[in-house]
C-alpha positions in Angstrom: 0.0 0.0 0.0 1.2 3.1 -1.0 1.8 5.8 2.0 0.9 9.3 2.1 3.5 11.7 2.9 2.2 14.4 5.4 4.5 17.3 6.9 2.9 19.5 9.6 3.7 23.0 10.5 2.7 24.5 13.5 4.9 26.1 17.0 3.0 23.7 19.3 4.7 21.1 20.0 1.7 19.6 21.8 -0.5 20.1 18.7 2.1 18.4 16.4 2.0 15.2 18.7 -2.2 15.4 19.0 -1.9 15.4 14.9 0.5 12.9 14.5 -1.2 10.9 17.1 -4.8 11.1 15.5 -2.9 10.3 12.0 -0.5 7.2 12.9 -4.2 5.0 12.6 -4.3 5.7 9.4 -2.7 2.6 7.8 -2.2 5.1 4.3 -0.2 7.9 6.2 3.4 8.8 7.3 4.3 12.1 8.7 7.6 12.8 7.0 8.8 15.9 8.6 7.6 19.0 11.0 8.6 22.7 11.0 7.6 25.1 14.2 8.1 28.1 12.1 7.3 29.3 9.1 11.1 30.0 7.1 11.5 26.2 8.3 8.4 25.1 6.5 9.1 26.4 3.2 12.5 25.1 3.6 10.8 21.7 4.8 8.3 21.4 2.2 10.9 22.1 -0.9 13.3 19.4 0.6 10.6 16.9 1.2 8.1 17.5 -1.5 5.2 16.1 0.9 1.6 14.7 -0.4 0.0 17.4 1.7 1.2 19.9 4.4 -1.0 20.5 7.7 -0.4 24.0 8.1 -1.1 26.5 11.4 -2.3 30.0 10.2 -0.2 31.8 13.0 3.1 30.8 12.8 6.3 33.1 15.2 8.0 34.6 11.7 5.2 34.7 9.2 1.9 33.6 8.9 0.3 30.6 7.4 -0.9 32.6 4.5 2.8 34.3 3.4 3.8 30.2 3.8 1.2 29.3 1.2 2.2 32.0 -1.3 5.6 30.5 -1.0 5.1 27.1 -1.2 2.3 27.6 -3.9 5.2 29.5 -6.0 7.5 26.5 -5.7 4.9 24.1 -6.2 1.7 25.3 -7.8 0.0 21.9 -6.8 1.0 22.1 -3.4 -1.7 20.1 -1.3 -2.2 23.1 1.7 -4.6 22.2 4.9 -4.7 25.4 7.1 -5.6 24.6 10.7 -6.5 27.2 12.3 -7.6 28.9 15.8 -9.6 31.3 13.9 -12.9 31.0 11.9 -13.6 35.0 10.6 -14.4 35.5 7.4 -11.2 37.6 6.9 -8.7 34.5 7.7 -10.8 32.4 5.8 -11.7 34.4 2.9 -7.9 35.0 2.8 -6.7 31.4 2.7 -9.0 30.7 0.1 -7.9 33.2 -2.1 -4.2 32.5 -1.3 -5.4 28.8 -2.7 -5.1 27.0 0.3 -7.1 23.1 -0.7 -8.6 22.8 3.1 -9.4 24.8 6.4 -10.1 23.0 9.5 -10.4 25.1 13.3 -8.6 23.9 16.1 -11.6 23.1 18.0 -13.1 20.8 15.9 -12.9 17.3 16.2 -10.3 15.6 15.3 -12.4 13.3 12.6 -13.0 16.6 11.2 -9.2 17.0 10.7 -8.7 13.2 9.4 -11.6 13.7 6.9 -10.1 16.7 5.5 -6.5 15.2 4.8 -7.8 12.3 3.0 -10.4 14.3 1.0 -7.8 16.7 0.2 -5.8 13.5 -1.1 -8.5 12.3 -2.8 -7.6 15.9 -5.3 -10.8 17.8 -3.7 -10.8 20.7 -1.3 -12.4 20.5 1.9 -14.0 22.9 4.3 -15.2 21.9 7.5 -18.8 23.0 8.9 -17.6 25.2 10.9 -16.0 27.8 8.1 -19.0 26.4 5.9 -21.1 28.2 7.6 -18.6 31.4 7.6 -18.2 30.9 3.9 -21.7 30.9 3.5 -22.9 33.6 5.7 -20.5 35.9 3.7 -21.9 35.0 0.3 -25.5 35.9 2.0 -24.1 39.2 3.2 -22.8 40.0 -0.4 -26.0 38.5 -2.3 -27.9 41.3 0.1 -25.3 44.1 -0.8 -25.2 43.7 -3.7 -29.3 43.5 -4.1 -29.0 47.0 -2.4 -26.8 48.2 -4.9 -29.4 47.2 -7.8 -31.9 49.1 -5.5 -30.3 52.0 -6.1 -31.0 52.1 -9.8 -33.1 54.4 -11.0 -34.6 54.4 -14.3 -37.0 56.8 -16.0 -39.7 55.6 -18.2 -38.0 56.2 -21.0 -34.6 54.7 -20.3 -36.6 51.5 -19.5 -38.3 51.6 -22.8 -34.4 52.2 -24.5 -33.1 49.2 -21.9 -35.4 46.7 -23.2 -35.0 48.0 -27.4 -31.2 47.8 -27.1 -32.3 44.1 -25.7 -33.9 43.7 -29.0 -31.3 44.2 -30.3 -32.3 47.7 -32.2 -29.3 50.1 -33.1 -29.6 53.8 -31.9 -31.1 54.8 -35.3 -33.5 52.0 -35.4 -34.4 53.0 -31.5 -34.8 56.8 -32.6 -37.2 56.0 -35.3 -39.3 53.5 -33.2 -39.7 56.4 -30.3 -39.8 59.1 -32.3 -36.4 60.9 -30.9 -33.8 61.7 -32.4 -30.3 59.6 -32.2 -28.5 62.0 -30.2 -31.3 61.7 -28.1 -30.9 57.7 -28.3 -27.2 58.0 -27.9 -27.6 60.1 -24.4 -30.5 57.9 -22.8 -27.7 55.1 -23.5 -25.2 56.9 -22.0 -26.5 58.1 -19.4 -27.4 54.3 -18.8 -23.9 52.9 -18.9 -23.5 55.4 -16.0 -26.3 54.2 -13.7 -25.6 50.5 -13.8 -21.7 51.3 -13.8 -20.7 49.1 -17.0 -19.2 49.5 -20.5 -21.1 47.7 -23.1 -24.5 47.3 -24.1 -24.1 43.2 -23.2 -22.8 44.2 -19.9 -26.2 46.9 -19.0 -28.6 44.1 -20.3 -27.3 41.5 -18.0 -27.5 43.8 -14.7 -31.2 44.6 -16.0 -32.1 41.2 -15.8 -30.7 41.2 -12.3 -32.9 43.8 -11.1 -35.9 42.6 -13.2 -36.4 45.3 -15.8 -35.7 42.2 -18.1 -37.7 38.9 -17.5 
């Protein structure tokens, strides 16, 4: 059977030895190396070339998230678990960004952690339920901004009526003689409708209509 090769990062010695504890049952892993800073795991992880790191977010000379960028620029494959003390959306917004593959809390349990290493071996990414639910909460909060942003919008009758022909695909000219305005006039309604819904193009304004049901 082919072992696993897992590294682990973190200043606690006692949390190394829980980890390395909770992983020696696994028949399919060996822990190949640890660092307790984070200069040592980047040095670590290039020497070794580990299956996956386990690595703590707060480290005494960088944090977990400089670490990633580091080992992500040696190895763009790099298989990264972040364990963490924290569960805010800004750590974990951050890690995900930084293209971390997992991100388990410190206070879960430690099946939690297990699961994630050999789901993140398995080539998927794995969050637990705790930073689920952060993850999720977020995208709620920015579904409801953003909602209030569309709000916002303001539309005349008339720039509704040149909203839905430019979805028809009419030109200005077209537009003009349909409404019985001139094209300048066409040109400034449009205009002044790139400038309300903040885009650049004409595919771009009818796509944010739809959002905001002017479009069905």
């Amino acid at each position: 059977m082919k072992k696993h090769r897992i590294m682990l990062a973190d200043d606690h010695a006692m949390i190394r030895a829980g980890v390395k504890n909770l992983l020696k049952e696994s028949k399919d892993i060996t822990i190949v190396g640890e660092a307790e800073n984070g200069r040592q795991a980047i040095d670590l992880y290039e020497e070794l070339k580990p299956d996956l790191i386990i690595l703590d977010i707060s480290l005494p000379d960088m944090n977990g998230m400089e670490v990633t960028q580091k080992i992500l620029a040696f190895d763009a494959n790099a298989n990264i678990l972040m364990l963490s003390m924290y569960d805010d959306e800004d750590y974990v917004g951050r890690c995900i960004e930084n293209g971390v593959k997992g991100y388990v809390v410190k206070n879960e349990s430690g099946q939690e952690l297990e699961y994630a290493v050999h789901t993140i071996l398995e080539g998927k990414t794995y969050f637990s339920q705790q930073v689920h639910k952060v993850i999720l909460n977020k995208y709620k909060r920015g579904v409801v901004k953003k909602k209030e942003r569309h709000e916002d919008i303001k539309l005349t009758a008339r720039e509704i009526e040149i909203v839905k022909l430019i979805d028809d695909g009419l030109t200005s000219v077209q537009m003009a003689d349909k409404l019985f305005i001139s094209p300048r006039t066409v040109e400034t309604h449009r205009a002044n409708l790139m400038k309300k819904f903040a885009v650049k193009n004409s595919i771009e304004l009818v796509k944010k209509a739809r959002q905001i049901n002017i479009l069905t």
